[in-house]
Short mmCIF file of the C-alpha atoms (twelve columns), coordinates in Angstrom:
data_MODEL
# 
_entry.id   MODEL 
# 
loop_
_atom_site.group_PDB 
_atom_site.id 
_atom_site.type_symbol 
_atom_site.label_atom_id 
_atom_site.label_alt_id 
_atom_site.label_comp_id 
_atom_site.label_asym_id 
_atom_site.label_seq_id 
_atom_site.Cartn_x 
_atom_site.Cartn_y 
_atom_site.Cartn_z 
_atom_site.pdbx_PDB_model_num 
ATOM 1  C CA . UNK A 1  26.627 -20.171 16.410  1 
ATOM 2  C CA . UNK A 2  23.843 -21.580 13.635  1 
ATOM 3  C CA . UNK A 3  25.606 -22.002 9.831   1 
ATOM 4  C CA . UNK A 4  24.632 -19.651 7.655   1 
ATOM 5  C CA . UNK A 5  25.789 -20.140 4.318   1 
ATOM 6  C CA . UNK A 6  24.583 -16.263 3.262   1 
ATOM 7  C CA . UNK A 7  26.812 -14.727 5.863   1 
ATOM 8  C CA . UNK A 8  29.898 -16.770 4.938   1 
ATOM 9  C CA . UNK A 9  29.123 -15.836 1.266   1 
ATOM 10 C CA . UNK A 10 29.475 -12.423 2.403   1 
ATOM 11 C CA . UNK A 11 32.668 -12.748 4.378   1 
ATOM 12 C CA . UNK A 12 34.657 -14.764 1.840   1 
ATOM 13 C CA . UNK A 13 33.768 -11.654 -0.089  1 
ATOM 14 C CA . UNK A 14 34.321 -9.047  1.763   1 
ATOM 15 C CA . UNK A 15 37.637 -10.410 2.571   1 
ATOM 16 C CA . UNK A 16 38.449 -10.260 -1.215  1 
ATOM 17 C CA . UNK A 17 37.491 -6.959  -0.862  1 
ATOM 18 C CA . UNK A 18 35.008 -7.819  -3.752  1 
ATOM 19 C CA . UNK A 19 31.578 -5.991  -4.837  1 
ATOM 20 C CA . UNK A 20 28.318 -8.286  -5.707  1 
ATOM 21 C CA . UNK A 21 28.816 -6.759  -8.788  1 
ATOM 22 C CA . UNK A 22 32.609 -8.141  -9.486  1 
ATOM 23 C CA . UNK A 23 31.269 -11.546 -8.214  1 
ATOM 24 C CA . UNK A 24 28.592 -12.040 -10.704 1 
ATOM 25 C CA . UNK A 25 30.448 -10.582 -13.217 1 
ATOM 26 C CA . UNK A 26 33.408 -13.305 -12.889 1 
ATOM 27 C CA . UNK A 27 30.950 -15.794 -12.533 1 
ATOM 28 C CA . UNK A 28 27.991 -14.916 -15.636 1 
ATOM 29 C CA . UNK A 29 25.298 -14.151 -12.912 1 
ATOM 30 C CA . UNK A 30 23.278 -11.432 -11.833 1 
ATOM 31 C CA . UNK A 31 24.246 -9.273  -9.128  1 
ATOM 32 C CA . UNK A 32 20.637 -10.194 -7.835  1 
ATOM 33 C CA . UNK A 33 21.428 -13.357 -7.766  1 
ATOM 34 C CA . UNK A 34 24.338 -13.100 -5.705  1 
ATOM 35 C CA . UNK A 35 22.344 -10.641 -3.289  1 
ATOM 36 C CA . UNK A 36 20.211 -13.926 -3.742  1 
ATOM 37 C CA . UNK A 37 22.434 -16.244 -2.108  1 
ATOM 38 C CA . UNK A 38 24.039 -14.105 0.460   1 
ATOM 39 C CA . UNK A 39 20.908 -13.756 1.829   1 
ATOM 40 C CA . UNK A 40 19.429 -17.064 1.987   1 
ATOM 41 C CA . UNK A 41 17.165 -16.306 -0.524  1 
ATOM 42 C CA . UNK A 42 18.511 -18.464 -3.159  1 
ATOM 43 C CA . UNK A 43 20.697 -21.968 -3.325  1 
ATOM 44 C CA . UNK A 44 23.339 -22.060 -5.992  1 
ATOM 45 C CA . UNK A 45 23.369 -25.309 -7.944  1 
ATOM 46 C CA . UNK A 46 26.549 -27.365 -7.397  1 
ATOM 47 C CA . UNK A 47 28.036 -25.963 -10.473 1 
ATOM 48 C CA . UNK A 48 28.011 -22.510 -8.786  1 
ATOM 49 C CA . UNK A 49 28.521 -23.950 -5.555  1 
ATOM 50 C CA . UNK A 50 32.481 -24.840 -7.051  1 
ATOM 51 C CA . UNK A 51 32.772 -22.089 -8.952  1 
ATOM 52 C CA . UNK A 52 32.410 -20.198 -5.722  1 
ATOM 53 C CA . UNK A 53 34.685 -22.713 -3.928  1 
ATOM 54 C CA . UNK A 54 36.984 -21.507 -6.333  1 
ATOM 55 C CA . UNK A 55 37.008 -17.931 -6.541  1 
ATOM 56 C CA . UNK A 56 37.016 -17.636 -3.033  1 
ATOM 57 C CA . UNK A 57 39.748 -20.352 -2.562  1 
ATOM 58 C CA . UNK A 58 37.638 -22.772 0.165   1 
ATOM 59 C CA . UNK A 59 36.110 -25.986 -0.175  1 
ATOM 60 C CA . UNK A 60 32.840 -26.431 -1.034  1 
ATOM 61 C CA . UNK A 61 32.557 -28.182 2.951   1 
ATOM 62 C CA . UNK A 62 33.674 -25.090 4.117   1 
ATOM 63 C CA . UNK A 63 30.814 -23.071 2.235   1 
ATOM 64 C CA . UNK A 64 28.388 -25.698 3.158   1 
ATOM 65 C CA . UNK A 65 29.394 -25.502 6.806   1 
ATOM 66 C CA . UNK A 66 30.330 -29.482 6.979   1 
ATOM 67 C CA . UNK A 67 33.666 -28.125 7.934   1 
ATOM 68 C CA . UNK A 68 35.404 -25.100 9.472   1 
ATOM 69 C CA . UNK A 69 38.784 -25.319 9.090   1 
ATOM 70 C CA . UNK A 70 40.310 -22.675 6.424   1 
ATOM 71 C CA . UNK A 71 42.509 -23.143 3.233   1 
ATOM 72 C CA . UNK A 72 45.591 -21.474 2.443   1 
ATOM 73 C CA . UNK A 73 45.829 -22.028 -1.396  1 
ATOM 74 C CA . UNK A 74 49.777 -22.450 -2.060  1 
ATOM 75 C CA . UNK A 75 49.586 -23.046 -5.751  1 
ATOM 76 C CA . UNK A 76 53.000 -21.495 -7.205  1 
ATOM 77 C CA . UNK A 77 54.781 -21.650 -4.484  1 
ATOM 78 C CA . UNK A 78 58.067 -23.917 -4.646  1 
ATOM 79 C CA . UNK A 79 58.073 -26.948 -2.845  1 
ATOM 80 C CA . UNK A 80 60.937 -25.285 -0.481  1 
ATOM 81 C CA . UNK A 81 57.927 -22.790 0.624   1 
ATOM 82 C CA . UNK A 82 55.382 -25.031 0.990   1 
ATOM 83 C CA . UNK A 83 57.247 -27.032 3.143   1 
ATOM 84 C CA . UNK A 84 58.340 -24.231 5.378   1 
ATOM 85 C CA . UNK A 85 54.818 -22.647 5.347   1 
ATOM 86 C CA . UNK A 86 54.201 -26.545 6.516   1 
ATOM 87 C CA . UNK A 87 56.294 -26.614 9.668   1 
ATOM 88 C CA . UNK A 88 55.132 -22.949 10.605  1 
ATOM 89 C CA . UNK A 89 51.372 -24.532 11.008  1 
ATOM 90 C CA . UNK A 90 52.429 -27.722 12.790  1 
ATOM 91 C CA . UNK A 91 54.782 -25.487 14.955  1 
ATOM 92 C CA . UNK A 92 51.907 -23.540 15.389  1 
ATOM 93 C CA . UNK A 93 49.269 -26.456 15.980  1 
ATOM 94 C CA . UNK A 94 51.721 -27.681 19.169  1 
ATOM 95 C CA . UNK A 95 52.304 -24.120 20.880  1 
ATOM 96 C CA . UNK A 96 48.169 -24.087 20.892  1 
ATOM 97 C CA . UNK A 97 47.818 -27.388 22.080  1 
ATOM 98 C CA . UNK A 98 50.654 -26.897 24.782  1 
ATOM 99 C CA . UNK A 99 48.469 -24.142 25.693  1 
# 
């Protein structure tokens, strides 16, 4: 499948369950400008680019398409939880290599 930055724009927010509206409101824009950039109209400067990375909780690789792996943002949890959550995805990464 080609990279399209737009579309993943639109996914991360959708998944949020966020309107154009909300985004450029937590971020000063327009909502044209957002419409902008999810549709490969417009290119957010890098500033934007993190702020996005951000709000959405990806890296900015991940909105550029240099890398597809997903984030699962852990901040607050205790260190008990993150290391459980830990050893549930390496669990998980052997079962789908044994596969």
């Amino acid at each position: 499948m080609v990279y399209d930055f737009g579309y993943r724009l639109r996914a991360l927010r959708e998944q949020k369950r966020m309107t154009q509206t909300q985004v450029a409101k937590r971020l000063n824009l327009s909502k044209a400008t957002i419409s902008g950039y999810e549709n490969n109209i417009k290119t957010p400067s890098v500033d934007v680019l993190i702020q996005l990375s951000i709000l959405y909780g990806v890296t900015t690789d991940y909105l550029l398409g240099l890398d597809n792996h997903e984030m699962l943002n852990i901040t607050g949890l205790t260190t008990q939880q993150k290391e459980l959550l830990r050893a549930v995805a390496k669990e998980f990464k052997r079962s789908n290599q044994n596969s």
